[in-house]
GULUM-174270 format. One record per residue: x, y, z of N, C-alpha, C in turn; residue number from 1; residue in one letter. Coordinates in steps of 0.1 Angstrom, whole numbers, padded with zeros to 4 digits. Layout:
# GULUM-174270
+-------+-------+-------+-------+-------+-------+-------+-------+-------+------+------+
!   npx !   npy !   npz !  capx !  capy !  capz !   cpx !   cpy !   cpz ! resi ! resn !
+-------+-------+-------+-------+-------+-------+-------+-------+-------+------+------+
!     X !     Y !     Z !     X !     Y !     Z !     X !     Y !     Z !  NUM !    A !
...
+-------+-------+-------+-------+-------+-------+-------+-------+-------+------+------+
# end
This chain:
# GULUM-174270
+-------+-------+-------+-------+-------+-------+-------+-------+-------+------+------+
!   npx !   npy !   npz !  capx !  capy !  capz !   cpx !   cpy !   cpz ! resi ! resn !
+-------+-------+-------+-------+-------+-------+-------+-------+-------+------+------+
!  1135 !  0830 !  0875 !  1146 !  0830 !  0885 !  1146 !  0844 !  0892 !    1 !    X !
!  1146 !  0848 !  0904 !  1144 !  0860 !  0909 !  1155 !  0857 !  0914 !    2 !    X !
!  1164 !  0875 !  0918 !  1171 !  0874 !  0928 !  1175 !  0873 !  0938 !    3 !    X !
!  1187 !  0867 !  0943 !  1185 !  0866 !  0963 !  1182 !  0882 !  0967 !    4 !    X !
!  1189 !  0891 !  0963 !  1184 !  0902 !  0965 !  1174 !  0911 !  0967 !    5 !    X !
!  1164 !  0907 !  0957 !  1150 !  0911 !  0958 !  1137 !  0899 !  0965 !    6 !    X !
!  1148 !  0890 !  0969 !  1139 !  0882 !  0978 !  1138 !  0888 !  0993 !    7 !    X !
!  1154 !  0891 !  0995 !  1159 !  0895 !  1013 !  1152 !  0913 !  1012 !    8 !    X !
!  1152 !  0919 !  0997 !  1143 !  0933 !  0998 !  1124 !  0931 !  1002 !    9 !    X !
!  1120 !  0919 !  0993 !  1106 !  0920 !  0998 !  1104 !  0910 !  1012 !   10 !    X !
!  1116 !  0907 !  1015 !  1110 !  0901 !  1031 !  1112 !  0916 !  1043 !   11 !    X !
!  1121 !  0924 !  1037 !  1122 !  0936 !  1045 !  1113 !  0945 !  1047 !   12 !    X !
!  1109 !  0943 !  1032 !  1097 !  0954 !  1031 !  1081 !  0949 !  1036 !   13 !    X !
!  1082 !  0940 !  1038 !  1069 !  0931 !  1047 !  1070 !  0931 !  1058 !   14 !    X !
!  1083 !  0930 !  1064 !  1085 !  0929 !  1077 !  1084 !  0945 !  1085 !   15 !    X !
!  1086 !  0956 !  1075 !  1089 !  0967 !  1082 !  1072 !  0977 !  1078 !   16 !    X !
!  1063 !  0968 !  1065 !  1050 !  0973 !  1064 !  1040 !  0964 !  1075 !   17 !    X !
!  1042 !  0951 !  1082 !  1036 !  0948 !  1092 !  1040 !  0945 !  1103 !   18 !    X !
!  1052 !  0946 !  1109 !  1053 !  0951 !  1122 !  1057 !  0962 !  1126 !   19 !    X !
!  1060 !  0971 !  1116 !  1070 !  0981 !  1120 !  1077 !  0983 !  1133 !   20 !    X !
!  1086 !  0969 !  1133 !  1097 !  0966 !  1146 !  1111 !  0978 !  1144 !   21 !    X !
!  1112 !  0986 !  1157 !  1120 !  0989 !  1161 !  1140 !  0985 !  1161 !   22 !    X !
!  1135 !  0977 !  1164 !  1145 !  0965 !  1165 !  1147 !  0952 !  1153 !   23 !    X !
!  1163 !  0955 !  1158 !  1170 !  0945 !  1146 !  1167 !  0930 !  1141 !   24 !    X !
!  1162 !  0927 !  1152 !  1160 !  0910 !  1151 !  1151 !  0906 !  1141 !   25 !    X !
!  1138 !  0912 !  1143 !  1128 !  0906 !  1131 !  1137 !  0914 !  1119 !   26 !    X !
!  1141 !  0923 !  1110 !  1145 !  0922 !  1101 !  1160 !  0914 !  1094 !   27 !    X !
!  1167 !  0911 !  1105 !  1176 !  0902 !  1107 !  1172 !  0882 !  1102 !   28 !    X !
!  1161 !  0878 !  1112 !  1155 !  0868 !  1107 !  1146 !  0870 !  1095 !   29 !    X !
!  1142 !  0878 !  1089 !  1132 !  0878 !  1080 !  1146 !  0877 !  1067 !   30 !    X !
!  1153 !  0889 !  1064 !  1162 !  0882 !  1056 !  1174 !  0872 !  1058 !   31 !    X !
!  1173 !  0866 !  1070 !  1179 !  0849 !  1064 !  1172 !  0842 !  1061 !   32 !    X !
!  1161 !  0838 !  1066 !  1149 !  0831 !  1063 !  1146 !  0832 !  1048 !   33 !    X !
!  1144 !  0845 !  1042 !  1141 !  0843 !  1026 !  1157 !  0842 !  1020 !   34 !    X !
!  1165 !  0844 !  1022 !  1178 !  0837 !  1015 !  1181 !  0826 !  1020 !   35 !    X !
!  1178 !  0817 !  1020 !  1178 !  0805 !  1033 !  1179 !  0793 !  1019 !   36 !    X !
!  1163 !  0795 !  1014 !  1156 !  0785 !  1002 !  1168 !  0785 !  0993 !   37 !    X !
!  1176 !  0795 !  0985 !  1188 !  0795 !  0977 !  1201 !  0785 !  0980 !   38 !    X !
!  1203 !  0785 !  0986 !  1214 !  0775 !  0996 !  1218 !  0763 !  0989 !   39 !    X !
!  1201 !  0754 !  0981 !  1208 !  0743 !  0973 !  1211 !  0744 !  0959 !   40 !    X !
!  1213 !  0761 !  0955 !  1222 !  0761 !  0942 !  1236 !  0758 !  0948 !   41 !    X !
!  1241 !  0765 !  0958 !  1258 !  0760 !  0960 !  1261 !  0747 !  0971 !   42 !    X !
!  1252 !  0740 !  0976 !  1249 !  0730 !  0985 !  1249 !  0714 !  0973 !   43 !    X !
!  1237 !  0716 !  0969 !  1231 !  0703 !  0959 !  1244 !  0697 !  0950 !   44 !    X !
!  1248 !  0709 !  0947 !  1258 !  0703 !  0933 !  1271 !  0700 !  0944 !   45 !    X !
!  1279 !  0706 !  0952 !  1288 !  0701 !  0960 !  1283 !  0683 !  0963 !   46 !    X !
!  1273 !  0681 !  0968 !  1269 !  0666 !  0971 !  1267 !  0654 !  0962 !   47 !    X !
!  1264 !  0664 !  0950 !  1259 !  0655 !  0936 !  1276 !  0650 !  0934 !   48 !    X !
!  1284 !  0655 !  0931 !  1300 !  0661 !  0926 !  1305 !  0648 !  0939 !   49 !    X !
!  1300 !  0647 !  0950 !  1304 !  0634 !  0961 !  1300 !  0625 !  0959 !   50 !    X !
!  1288 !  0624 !  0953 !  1281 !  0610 !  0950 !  1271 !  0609 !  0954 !   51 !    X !
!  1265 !  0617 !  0967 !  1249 !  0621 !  0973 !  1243 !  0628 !  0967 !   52 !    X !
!  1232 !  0624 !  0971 !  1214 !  0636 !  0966 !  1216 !  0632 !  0953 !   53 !    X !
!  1212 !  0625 !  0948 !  1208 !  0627 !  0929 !  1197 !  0626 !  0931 !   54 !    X !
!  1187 !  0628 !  0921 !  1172 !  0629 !  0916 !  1170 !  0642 !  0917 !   55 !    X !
!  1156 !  0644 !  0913 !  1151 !  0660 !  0912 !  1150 !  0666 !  0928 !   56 !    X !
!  1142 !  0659 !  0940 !  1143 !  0663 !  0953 !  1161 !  0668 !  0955 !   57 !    X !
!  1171 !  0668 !  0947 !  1184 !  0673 !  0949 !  1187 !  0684 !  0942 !   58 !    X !
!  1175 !  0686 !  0934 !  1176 !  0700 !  0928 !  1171 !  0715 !  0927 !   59 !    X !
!  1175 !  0725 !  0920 !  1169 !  0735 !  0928 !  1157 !  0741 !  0931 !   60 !    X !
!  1148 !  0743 !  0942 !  1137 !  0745 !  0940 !  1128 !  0734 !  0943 !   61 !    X !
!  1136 !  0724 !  0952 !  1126 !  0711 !  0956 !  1130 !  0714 !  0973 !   62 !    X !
!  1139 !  0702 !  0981 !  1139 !  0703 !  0997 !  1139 !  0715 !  1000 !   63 !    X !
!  1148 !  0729 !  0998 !  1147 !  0736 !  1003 !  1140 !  0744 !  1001 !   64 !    X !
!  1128 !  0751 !  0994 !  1116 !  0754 !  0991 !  1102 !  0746 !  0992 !   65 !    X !
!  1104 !  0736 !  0999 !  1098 !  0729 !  1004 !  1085 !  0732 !  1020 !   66 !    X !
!  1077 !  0731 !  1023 !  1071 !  0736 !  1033 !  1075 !  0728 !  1045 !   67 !    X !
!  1080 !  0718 !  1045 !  1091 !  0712 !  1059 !  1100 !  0718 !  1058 !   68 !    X !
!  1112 !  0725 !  1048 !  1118 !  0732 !  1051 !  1113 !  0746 !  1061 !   69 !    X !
!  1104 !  0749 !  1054 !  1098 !  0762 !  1062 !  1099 !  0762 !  1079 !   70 !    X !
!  1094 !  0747 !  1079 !  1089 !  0750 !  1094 !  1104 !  0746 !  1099 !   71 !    X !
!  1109 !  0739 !  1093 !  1123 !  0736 !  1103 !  1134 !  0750 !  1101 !   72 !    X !
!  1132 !  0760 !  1090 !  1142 !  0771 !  1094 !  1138 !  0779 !  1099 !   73 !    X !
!  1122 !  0783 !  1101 !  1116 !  0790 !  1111 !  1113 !  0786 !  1126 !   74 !    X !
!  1114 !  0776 !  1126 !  1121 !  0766 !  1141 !  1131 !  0774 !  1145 !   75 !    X !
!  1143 !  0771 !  1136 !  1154 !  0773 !  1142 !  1157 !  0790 !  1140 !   76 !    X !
!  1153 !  0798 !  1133 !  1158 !  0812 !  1135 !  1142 !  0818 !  1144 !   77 !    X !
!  1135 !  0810 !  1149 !  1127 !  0819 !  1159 !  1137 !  0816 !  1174 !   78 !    X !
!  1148 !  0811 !  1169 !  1158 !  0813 !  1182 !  1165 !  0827 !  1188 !   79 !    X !
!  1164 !  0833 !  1174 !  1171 !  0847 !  1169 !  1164 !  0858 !  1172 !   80 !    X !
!  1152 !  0858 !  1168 !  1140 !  0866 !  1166 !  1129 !  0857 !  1164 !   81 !    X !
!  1116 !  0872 !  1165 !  1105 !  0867 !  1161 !  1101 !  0854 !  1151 !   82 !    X !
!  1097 !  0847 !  1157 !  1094 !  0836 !  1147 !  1080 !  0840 !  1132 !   83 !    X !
!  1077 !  0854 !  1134 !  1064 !  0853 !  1124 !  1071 !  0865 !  1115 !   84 !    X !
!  1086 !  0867 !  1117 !  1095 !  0875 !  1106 !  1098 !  0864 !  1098 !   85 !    X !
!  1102 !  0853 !  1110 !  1115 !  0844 !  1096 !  1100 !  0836 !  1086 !   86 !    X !
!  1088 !  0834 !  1094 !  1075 !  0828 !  1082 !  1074 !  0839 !  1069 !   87 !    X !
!  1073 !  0852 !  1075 !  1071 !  0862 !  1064 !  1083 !  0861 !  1052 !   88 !    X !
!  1093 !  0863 !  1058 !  1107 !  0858 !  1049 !  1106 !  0847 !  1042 !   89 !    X !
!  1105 !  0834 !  1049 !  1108 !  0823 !  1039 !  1092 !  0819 !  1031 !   90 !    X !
!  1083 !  0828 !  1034 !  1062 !  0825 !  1023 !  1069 !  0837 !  1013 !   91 !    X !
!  1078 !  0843 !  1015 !  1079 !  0856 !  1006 !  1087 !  0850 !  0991 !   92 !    X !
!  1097 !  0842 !  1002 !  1104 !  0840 !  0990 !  1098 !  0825 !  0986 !   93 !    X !
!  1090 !  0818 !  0986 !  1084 !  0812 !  0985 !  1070 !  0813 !  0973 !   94 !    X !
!  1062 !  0828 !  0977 !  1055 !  0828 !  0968 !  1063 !  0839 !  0956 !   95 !    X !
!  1072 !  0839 !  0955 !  1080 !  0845 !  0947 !  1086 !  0838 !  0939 !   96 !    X !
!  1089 !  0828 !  0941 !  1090 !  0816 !  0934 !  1080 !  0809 !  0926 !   97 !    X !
!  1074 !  0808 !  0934 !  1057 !  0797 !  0928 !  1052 !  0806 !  0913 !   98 !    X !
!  1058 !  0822 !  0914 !  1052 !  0834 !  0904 !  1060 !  0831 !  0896 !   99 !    X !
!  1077 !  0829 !  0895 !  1087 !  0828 !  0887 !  1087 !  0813 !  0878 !  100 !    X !
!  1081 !  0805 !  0881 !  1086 !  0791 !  0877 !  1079 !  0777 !  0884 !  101 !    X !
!  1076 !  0779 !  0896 !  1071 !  0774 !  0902 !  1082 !  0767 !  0912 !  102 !    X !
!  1076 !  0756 !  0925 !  1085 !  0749 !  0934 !  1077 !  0737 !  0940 !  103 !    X !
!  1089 !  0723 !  0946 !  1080 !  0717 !  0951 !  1080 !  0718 !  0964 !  104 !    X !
!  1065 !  0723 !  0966 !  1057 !  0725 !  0978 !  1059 !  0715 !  0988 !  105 !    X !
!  1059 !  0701 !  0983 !  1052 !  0692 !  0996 !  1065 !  0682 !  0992 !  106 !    X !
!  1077 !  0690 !  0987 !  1087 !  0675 !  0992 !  1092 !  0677 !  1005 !  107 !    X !
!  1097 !  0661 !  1004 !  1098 !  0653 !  0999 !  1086 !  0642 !  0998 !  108 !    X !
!  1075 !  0647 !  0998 !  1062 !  0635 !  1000 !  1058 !  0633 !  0985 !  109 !    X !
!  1057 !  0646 !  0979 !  1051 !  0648 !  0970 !  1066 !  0656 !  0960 !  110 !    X !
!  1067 !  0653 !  0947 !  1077 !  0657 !  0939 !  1070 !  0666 !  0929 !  111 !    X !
!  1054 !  0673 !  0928 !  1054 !  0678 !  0918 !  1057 !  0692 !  0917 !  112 !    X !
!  1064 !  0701 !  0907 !  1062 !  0716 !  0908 !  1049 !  0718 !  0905 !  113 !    X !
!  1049 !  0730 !  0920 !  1037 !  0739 !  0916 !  1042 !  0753 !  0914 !  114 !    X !
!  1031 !  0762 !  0902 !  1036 !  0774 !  0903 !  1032 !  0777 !  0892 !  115 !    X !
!  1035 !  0788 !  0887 !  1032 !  0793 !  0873 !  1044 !  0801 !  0872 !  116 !    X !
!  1044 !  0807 !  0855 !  1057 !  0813 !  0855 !  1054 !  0826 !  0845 !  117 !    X !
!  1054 !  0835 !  0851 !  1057 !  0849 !  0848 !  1068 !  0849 !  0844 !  118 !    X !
!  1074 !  0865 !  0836 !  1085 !  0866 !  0832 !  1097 !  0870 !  0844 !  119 !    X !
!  1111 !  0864 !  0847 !  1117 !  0867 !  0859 !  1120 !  0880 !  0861 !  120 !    X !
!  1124 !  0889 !  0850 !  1133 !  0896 !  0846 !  1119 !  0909 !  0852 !  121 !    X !
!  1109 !  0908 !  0846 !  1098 !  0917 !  0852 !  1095 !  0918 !  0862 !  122 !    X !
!  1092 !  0906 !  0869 !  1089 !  0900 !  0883 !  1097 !  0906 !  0892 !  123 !    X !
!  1115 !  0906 !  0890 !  1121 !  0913 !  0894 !  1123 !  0928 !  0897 !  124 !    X !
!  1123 !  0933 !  0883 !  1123 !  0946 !  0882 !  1110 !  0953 !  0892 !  125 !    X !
!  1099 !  0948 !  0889 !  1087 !  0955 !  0895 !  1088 !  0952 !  0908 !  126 !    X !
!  1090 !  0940 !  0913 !  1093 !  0938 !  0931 !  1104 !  0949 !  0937 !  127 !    X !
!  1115 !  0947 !  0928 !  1126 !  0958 !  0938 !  1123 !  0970 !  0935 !  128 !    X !
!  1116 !  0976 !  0928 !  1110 !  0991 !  0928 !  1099 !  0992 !  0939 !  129 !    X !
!  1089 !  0983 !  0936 !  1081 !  0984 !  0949 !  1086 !  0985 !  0964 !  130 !    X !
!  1096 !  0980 !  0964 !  1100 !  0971 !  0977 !  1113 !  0983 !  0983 !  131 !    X !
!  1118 !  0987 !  0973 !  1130 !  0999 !  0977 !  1120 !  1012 !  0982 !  132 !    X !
!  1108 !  1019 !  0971 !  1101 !  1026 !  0976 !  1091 !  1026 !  0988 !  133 !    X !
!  1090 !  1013 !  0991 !  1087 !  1012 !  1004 !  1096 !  1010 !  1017 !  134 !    X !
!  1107 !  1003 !  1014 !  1117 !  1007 !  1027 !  1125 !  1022 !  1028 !  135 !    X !
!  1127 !  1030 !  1019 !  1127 !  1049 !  1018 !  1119 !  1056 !  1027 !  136 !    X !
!  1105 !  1048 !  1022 !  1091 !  1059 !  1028 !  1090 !  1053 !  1042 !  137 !    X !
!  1098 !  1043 !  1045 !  1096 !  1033 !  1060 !  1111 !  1040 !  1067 !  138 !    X !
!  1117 !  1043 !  1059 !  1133 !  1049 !  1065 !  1128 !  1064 !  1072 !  139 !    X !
!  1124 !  1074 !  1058 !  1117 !  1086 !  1060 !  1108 !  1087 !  1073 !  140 !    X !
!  1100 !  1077 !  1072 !  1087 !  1074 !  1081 !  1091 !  1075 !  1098 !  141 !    X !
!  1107 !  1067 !  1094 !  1112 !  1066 !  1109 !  1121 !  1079 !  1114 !  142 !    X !
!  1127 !  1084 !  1103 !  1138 !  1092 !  1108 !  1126 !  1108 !  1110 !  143 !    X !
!  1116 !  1110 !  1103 !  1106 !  1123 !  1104 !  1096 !  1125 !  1115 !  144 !    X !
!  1092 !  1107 !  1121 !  1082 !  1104 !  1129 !  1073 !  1108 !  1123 !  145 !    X !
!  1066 !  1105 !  1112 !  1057 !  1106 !  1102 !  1043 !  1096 !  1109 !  146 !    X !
!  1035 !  1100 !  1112 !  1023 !  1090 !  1123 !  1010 !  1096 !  1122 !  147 !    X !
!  0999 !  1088 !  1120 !  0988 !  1093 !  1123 !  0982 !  1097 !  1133 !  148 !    X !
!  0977 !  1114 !  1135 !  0979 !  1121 !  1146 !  0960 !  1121 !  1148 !  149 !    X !
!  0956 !  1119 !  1158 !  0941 !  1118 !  1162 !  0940 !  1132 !  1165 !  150 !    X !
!  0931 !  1143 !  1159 !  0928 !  1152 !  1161 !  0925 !  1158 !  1175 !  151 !    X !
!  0930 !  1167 !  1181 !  0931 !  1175 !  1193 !  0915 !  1179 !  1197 !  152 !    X !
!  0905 !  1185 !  1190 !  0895 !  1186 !  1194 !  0887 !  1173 !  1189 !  153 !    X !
!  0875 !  1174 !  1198 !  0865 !  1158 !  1195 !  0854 !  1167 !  1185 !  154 !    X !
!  0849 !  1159 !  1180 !  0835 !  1162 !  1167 !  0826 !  1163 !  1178 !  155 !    X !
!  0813 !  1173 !  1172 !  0804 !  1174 !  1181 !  0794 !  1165 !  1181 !  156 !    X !
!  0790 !  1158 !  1192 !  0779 !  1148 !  1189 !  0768 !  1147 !  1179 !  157 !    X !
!  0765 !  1138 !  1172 !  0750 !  1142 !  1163 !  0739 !  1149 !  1172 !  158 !    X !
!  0737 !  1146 !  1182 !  0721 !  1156 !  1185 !  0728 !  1172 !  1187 !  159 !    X !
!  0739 !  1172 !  1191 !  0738 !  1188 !  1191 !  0742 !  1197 !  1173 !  160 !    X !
!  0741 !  1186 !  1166 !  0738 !  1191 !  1152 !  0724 !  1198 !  1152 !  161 !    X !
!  0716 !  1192 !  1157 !  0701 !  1200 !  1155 !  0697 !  1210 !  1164 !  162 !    X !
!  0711 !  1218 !  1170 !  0703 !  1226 !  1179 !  0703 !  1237 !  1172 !  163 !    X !
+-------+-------+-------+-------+-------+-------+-------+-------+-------+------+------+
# end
């Protein structure tokens, strides 16, 4: 079980190591999109408790980690923003899951978990350390203008090496 926490920290930290967007929207859609999948811990059991959704597709870790889900909440929040933040968000927390325990991928077509399961408690710990030290050195990065600078003079051609 990982946290919603360190799910919305490593969709930030992806989002701000491959676009490095200026602007708020892709990191905005990238953490709803990976808190998005969590939804049918306090959704599923409200419906069960009505008399809807029974079976395992009603539990956690089936429709809404689902890859239809994907495309339908990256549908709807590429309204917001970039549509290839909210993918990074919801594959993040997606293969974050698949490490913890596993999910089903292909419901509702297919009901099996895939995934393996690492320990959560590690999985965790080591993502939000990676993931905090990378949004710091991405904070630093922005507030110092920290950039790779192409050197001012050019190298001398190879043939005037042999003069």
């Amino acid at each position: 079980m990982v946290a919603d926490g360190v799910h919305i920290l490593l969709s930030l930290t992806l989002v701000l190591l491959l676009f490095r967007a200026e602007r708020p929207e892709p990191y905005l859609v990238s953490a709803l999109a990976a808190a998005f999948p969590d939804i049918d811990i306090v959704i599923f059991p409200l419906l069960a408790d009505l008399g809807y959704g029974e079976g395992i597709l009603w539990s956690h870790r089936a429709l809404t980690h689902s890859l239809l889900a994907g495309v339908v909440v990256v549908g709807l929040l590429a309204y917001f923003g970039p549509w290839r933040a909210a993918a990074v968000g919801f594959g993040s927390h997606l293969a974050m899951d698949l490490l913890s325990g596993g999910v089903r991928l292909f419901a509702p077509i297919d009901d099996t978990l895939y995934g393996a399961s690492f320990d959560w408690l590690f999985l965790n710990t080591l993502t939000a350390a990676v993931a905090i030290t990378v949004i710091l050195g991405g904070l630093l990065a922005m507030k110092y203008d920290f950039s790779y600078r192409v050197p001012a003079s050019t190298p001398n051609p190879v043939l005037e090496w042999f003069r």
